[in-house]
Backbone as a printed PyTorch tensor [residue, N CA C, xyz], in Angstrom:
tensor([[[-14.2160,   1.9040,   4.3880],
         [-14.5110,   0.5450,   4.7560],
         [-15.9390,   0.2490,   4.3270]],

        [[-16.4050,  -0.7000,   3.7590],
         [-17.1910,  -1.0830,   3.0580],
         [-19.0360,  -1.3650,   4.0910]],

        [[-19.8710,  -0.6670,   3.8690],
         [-20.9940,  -0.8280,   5.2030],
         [-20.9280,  -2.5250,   5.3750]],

        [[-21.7520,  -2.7870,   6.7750],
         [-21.9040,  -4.0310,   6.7300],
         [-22.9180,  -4.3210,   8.1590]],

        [[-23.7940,  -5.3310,   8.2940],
         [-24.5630,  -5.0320,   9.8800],
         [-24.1030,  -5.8590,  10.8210]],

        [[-23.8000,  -4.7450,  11.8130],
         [-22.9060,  -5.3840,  12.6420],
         [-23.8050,  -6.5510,  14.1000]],

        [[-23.2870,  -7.7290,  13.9830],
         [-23.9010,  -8.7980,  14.5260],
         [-23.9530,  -8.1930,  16.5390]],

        [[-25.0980,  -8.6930,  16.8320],
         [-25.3460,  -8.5090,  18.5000],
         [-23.8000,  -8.8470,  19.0950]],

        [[-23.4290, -10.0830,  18.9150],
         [-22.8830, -10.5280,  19.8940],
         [-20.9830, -10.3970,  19.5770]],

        [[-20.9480,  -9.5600,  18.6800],
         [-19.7650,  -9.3950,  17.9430],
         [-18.6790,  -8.6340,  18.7250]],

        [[-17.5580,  -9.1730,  19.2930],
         [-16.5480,  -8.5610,  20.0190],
         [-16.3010,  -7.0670,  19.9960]],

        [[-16.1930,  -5.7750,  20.5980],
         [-15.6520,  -4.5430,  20.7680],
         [-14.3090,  -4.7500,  20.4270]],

        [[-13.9570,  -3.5840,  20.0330],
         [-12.2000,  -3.4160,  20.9200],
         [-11.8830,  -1.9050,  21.2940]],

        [[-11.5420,  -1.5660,  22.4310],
         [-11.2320,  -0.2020,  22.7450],
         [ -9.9800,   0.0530,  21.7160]],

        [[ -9.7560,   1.7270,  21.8950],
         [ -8.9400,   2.0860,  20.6890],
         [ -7.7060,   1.1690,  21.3800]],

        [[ -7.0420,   1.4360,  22.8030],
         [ -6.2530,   0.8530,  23.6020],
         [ -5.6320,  -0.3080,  22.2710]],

        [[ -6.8880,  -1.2450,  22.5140],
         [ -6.6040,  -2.8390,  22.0810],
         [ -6.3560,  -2.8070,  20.4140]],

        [[ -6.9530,  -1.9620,  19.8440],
         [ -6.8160,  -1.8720,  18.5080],
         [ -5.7250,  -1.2670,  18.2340]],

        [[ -5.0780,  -0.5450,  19.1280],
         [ -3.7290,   0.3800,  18.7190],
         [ -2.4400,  -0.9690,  19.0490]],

        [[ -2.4880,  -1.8770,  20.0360],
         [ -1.7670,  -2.8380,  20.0320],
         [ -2.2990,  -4.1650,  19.0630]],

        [[ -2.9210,  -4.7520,  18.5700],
         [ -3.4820,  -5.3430,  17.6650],
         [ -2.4570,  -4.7680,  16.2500]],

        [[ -2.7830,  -3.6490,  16.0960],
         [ -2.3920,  -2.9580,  15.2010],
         [ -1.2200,  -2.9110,  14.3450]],

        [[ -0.6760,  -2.2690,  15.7880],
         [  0.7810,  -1.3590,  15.9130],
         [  0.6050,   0.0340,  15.5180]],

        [[ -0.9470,   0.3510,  15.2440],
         [ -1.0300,   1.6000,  14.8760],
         [ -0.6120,   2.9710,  16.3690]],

        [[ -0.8250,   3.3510,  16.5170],
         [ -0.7670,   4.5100,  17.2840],
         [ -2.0070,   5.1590,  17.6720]],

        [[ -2.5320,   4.9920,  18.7370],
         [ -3.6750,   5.7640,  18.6110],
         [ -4.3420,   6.7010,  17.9980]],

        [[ -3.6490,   8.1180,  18.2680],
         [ -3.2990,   9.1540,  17.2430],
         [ -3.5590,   9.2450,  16.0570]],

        [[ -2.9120,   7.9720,  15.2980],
         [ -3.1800,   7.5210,  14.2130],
         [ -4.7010,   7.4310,  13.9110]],

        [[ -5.2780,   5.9800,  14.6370],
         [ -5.9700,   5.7580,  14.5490],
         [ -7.3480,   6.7790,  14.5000]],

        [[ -7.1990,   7.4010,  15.6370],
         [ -7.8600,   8.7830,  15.3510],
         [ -8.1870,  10.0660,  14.3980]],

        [[ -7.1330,  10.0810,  14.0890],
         [ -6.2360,  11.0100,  12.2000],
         [ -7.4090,  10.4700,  11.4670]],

        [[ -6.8770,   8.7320,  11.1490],
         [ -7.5110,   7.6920,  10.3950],
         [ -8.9890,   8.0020,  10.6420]],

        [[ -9.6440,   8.2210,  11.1260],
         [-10.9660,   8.9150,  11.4040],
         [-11.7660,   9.6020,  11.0250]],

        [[-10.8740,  10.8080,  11.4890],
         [-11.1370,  12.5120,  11.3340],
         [-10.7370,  12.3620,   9.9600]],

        [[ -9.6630,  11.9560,   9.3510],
         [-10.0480,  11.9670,   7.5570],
         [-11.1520,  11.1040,   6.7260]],

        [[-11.2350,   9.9660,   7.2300],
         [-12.7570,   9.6230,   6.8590],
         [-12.2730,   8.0490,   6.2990]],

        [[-10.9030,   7.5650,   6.4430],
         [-10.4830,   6.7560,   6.1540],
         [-10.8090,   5.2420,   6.3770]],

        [[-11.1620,   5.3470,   7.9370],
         [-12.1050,   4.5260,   8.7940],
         [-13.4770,   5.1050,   9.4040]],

        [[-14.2100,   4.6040,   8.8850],
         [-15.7880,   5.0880,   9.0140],
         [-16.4370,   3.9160,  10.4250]],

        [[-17.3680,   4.2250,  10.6000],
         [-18.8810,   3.5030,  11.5640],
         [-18.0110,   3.1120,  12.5550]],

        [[-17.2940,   3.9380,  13.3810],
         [-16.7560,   3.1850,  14.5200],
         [-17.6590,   3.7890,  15.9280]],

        [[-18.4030,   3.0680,  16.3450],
         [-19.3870,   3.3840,  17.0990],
         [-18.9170,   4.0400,  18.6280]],

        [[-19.5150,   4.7230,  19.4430],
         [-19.2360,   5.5320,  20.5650],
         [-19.7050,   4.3150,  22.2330]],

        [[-18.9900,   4.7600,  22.3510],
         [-19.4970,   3.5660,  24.4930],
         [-19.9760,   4.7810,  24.9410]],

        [[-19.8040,   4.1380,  26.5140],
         [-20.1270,   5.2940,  27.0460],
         [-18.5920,   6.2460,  27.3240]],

        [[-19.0280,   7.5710,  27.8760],
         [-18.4770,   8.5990,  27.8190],
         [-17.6590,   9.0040,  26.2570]],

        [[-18.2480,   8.6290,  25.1020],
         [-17.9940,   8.6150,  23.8000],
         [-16.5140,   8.0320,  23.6510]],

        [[-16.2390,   6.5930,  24.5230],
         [-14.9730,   6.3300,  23.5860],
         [-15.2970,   5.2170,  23.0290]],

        [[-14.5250,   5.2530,  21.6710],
         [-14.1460,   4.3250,  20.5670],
         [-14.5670,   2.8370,  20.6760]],

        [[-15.5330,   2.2350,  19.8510],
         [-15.8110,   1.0260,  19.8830],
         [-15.7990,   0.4100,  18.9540]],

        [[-14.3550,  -0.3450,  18.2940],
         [-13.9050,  -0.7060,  17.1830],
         [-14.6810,  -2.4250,  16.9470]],

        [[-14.6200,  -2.9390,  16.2570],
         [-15.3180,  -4.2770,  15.7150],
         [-13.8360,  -5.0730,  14.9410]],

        [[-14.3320,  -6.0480,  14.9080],
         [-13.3600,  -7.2880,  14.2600],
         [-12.8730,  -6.6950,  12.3160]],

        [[-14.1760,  -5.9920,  11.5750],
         [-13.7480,  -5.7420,  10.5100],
         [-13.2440,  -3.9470,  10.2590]],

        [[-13.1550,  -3.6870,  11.5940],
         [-12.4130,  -2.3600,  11.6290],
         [-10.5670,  -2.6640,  11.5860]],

        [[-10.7100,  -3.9380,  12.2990],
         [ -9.2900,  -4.7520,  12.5360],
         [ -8.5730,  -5.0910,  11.3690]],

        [[ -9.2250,  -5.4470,  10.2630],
         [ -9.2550,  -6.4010,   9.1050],
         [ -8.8750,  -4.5170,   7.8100]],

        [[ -9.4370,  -3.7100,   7.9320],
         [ -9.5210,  -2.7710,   7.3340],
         [ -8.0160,  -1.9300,   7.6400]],

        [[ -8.0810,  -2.0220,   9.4430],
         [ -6.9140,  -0.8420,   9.6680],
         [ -5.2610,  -1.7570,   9.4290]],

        [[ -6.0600,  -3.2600,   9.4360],
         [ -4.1740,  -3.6830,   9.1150],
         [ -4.0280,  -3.9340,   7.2740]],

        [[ -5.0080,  -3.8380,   6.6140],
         [ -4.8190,  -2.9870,   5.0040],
         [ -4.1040,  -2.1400,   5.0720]],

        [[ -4.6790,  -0.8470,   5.3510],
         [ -4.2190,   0.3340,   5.8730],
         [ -3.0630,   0.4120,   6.0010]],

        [[ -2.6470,   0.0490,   7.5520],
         [ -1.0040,  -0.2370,   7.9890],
         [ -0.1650,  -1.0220,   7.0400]],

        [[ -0.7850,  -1.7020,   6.2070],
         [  0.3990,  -2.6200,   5.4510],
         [  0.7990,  -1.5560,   4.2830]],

        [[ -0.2980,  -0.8600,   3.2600],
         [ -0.0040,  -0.1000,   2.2490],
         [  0.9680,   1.6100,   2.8980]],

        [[  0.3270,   1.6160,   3.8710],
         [  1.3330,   2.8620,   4.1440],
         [  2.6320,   2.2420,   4.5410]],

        [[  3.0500,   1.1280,   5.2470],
         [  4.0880,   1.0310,   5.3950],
         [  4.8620,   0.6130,   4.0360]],

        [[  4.4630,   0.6940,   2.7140],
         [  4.5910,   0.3570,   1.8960],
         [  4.9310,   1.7270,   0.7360]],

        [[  4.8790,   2.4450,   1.4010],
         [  4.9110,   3.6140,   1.2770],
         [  3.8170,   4.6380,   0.5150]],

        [[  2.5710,   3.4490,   0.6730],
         [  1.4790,   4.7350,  -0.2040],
         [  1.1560,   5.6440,   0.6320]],

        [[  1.4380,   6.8560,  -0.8960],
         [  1.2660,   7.8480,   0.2580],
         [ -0.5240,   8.5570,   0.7340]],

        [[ -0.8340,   9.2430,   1.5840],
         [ -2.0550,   9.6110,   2.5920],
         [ -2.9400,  10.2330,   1.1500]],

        [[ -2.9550,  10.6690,   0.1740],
         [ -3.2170,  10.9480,  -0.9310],
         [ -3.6360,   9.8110,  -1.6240]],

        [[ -2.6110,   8.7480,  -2.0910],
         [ -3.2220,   7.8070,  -3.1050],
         [ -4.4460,   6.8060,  -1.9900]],

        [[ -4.0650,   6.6100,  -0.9700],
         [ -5.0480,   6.0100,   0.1980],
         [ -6.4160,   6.5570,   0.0210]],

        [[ -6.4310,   8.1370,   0.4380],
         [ -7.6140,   8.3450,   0.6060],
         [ -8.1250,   8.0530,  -0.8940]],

        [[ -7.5880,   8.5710,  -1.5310],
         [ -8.4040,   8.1230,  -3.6140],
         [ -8.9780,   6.6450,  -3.2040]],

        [[ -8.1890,   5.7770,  -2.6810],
         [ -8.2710,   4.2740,  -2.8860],
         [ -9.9030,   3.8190,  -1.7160]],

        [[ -9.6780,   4.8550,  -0.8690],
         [-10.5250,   4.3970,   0.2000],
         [-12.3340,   4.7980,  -0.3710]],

        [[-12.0960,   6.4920,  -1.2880],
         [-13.1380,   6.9100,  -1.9850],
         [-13.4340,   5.8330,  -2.7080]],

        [[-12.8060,   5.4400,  -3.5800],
         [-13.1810,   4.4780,  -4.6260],
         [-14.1450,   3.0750,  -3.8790]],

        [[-13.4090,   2.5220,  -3.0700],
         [-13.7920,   1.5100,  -1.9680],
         [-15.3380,   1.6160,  -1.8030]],

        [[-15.9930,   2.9260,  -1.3800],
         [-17.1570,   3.7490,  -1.0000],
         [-18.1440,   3.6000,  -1.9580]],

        [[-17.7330,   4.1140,  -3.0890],
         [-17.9000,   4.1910,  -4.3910],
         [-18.5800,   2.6640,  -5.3100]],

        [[-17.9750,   1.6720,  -4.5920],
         [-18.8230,   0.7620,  -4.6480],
         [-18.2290,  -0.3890,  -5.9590]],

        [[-18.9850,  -1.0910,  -6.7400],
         [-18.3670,  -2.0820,  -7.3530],
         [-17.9090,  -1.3570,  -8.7560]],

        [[-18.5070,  -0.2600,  -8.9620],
         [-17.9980,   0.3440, -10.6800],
         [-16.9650,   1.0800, -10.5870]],

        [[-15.9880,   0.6830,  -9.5460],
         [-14.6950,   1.6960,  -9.2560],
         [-13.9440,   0.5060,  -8.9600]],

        [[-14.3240,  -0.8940,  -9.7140],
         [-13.1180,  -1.9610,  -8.9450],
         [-11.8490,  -1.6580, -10.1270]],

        [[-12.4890,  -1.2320, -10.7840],
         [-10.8730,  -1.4010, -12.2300],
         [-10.2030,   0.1470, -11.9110]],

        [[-11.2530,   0.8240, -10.7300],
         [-10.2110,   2.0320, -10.4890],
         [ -9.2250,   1.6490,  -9.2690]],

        [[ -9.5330,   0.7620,  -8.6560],
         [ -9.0540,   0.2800,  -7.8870],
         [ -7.6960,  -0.4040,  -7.9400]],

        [[ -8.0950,  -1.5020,  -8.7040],
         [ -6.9300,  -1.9530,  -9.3690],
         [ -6.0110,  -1.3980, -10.2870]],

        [[ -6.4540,   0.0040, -10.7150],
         [ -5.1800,   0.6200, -11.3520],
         [ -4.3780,   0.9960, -10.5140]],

        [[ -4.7170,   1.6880,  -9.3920],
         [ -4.4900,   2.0910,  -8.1220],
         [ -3.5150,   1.5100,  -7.3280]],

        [[ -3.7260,   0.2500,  -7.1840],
         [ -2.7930,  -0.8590,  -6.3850],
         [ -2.1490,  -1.3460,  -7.2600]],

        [[ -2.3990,  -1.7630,  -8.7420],
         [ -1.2160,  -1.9000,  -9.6640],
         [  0.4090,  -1.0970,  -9.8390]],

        [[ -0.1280,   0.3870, -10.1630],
         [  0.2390,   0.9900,  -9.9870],
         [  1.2380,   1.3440,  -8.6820]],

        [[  0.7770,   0.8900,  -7.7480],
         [  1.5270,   1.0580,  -6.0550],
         [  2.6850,  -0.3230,  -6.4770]],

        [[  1.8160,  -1.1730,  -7.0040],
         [  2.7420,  -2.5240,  -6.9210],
         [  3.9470,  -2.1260,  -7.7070]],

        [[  3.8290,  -1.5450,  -8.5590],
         [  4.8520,  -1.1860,  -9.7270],
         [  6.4560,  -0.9670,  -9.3170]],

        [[  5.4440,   0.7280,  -7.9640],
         [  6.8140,   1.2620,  -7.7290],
         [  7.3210,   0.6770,  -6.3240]],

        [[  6.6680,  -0.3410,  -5.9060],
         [  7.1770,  -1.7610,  -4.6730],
         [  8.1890,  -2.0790,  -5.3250]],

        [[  7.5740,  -2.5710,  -6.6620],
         [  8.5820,  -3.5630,  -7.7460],
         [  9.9150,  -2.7510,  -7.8190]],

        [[  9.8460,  -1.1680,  -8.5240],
         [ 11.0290,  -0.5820,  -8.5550],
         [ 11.9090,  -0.3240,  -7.4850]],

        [[ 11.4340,  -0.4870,  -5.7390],
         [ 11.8550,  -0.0870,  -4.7920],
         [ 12.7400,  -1.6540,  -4.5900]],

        [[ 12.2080,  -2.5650,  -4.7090],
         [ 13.1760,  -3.6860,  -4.5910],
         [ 14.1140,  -4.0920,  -5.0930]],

        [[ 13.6720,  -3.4550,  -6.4600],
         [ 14.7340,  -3.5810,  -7.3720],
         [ 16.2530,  -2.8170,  -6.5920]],

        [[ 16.2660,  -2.0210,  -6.7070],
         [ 17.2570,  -1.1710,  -6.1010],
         [ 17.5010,  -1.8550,  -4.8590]],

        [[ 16.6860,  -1.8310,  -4.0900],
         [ 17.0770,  -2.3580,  -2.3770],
         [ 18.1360,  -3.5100,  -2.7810]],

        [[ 17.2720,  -4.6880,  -4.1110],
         [ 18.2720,  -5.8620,  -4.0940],
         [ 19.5780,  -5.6920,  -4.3890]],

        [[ 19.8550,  -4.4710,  -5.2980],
         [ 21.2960,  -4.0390,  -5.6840],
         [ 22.0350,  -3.8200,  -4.8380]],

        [[ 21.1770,  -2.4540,  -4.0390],
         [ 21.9700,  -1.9410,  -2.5920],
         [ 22.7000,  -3.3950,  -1.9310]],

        [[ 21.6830,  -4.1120,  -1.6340],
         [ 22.3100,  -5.5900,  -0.6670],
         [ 23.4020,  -6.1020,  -1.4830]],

        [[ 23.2750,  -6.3830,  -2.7720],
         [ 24.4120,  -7.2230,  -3.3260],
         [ 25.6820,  -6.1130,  -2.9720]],

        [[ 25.3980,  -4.9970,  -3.2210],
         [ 26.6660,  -3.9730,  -3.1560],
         [ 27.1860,  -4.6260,  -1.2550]],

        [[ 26.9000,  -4.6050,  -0.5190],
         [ 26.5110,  -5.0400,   0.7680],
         [ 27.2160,  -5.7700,   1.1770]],

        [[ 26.5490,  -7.1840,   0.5300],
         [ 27.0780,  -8.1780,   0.5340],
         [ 28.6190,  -8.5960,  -0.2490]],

        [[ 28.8330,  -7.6480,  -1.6740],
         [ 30.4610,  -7.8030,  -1.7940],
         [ 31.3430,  -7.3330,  -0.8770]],

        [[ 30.8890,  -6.1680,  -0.1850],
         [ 31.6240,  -5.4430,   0.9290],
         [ 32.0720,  -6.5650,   1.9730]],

        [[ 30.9430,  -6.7280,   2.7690],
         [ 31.1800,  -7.9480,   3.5280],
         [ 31.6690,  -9.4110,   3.0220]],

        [[ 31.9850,  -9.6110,   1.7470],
         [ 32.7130, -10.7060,   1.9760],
         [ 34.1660, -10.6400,   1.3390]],

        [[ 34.2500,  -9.2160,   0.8590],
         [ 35.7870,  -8.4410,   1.0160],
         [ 35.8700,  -8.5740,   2.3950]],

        [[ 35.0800,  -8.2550,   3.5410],
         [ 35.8300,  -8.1660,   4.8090],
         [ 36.4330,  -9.0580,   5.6210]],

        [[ 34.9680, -10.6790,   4.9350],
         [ 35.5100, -11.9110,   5.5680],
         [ 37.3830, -12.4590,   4.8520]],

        [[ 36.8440, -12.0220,   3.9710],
         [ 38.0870, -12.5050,   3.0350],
         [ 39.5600, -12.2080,   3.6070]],

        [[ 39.1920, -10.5700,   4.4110],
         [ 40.4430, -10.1850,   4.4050],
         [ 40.3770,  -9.9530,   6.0330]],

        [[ 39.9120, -10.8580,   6.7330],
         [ 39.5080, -10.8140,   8.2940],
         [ 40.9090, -11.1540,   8.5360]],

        [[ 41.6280, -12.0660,   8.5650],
         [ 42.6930, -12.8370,   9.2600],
         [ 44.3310, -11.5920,   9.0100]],

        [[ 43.9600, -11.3360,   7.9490],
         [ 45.1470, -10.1930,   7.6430],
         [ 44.7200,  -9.0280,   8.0560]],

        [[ 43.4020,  -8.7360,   8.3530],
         [ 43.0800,  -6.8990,   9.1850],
         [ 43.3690,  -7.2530,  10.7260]],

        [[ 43.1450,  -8.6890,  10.9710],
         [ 43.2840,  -8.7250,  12.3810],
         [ 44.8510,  -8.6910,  12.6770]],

        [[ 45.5540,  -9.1960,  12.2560],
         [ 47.2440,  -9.0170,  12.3760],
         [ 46.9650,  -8.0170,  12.4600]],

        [[ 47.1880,  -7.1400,  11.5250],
         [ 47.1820,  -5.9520,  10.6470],
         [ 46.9770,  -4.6220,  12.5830]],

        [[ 45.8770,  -4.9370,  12.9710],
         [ 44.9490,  -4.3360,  13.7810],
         [ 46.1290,  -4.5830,  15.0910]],

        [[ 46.4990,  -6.2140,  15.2340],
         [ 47.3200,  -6.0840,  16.5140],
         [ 48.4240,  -5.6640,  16.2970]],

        [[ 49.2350,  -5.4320,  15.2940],
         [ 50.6820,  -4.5870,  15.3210],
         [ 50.4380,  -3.2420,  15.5610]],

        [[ 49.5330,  -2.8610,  15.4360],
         [ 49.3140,  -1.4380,  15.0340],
         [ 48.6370,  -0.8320,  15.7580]],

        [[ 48.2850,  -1.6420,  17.0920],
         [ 47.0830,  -1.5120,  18.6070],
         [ 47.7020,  -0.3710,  19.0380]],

        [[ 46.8680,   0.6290,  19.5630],
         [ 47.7060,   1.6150,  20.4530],
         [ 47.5800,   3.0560,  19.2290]],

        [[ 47.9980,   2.8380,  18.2950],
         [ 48.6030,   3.9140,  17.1370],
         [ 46.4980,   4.5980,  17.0740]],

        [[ 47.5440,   5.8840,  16.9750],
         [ 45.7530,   7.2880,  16.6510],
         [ 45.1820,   6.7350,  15.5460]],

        [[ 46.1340,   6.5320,  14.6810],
         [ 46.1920,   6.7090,  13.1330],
         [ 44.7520,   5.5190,  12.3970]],

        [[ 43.8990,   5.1940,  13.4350],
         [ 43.6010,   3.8330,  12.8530],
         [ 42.4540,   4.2780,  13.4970]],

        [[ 41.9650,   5.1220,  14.5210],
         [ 40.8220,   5.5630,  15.3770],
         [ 40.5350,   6.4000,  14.6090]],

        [[ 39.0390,   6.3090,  14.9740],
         [ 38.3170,   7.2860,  13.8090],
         [ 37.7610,   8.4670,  14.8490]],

        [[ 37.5300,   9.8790,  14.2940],
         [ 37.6820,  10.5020,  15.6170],
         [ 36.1520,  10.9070,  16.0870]],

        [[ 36.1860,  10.9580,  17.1400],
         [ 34.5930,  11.5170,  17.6250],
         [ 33.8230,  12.3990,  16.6480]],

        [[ 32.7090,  12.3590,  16.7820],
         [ 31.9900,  13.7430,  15.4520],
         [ 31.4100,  14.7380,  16.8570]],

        [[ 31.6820,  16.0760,  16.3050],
         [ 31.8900,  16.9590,  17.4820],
         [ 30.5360,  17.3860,  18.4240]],

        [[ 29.7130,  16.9950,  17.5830],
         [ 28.7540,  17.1750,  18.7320],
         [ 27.8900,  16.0820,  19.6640]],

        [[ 28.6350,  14.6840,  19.9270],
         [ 28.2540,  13.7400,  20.3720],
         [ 29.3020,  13.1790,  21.3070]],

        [[ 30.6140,  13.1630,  20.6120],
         [ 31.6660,  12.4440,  21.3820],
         [ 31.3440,  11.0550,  21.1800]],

        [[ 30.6310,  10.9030,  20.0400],
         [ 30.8590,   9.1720,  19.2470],
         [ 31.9580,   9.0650,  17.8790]],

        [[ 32.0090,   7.8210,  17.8920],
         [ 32.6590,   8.4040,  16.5190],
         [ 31.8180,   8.6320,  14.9250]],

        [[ 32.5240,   9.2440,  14.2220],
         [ 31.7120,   9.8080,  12.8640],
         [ 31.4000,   8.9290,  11.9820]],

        [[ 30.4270,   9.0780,  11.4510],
         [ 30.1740,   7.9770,  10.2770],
         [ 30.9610,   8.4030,   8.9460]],

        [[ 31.1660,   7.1390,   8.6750],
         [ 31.9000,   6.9070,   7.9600],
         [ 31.0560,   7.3330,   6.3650]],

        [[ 31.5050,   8.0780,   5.3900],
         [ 30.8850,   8.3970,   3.9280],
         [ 30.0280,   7.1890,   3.7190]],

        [[ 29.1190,   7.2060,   3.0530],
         [ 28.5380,   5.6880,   2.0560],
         [ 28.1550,   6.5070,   1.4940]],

        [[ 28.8230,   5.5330,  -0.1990],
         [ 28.1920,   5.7570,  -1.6230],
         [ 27.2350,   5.7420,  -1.7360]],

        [[ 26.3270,   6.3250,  -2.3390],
         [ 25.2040,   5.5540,  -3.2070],
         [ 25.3410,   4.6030,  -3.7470]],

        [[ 24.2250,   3.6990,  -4.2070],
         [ 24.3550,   2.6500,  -4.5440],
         [ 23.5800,   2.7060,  -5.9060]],

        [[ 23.8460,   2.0710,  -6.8380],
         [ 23.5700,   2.3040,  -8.1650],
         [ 22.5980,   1.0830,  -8.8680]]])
């Protein structure tokens, strides 16, 4: 996180408030720390955590790219670079280009998966009125129950393809 001087009258937040703010996890937030990811977070008394408004602004970066799936590796590179100052912005941006790329390739697929999805389901609407007959002649019969999976006593999931 980039230095900066922090103003007198400028709001705290205990880790508490920053972990709901967040959605991070305390834990996390702490990790996030001890690796060096989030820097200058100042001590209260009995040394707990006294986060600021642009610790807020930094850790929901953070939370958005990992949930994005960068992984704790390309982060910390990204966070060095950050440190590193303005002659690391085009390293930067290879960095997040790069992340964007394989976003791009991850949607790609996700959008397929859904269309695959979505033909399924509207084979099902299609053929709703004839499974439902279908379902009440045939009420009662094993042959149509799918059977518990043995170590739950739910029933089993059903195969899914991959999706291509």
């Amino acid at each position: 996180m980039p230095e900066r001087k922090r103003q007198p009258d400028e709001h705290r937040y205990t880790i508490t408030e920053v972990a709901r703010l967040t959605g991070l996890r305390a834990h996390t937030l702490r990790w996030y720390e001890e690796m060096g990811l989030v820097t200058d977070v100042c001590r209260g008394p009995g040394g707990r955590r006294s986060y600021e408004a642009s610790h807020l602004r930094w850790l929901d970066f953070l939370a958005k790219v990992r949930e994005t799936g960068m992984t704790v590796a390309d982060l910390t590179r990204y966070v060095e670079l950050v440190r590193a100052g303005e002659e690391s912005v085009a390293e930067r941006l290879a960095l997040l280009e790069a992340h964007r790329c394989r976003l791009d390739d991850q949607a790609a697929r996700l959008e397929r998966c859904l269309r695959h999805v979505d033909d399924r389901l509207a084979s099902y609407r299609r053929e709703e009125p004839r499974l439902a007959l279908s379902l009440k002649r045939t009420s009662g019969r094993s042959s149509h129950r799918v059977p518990p999976a043995p170590s739950t006593g739910r029933p089993a999931a059903a195969p899914v393809p991959a999706c291509a």
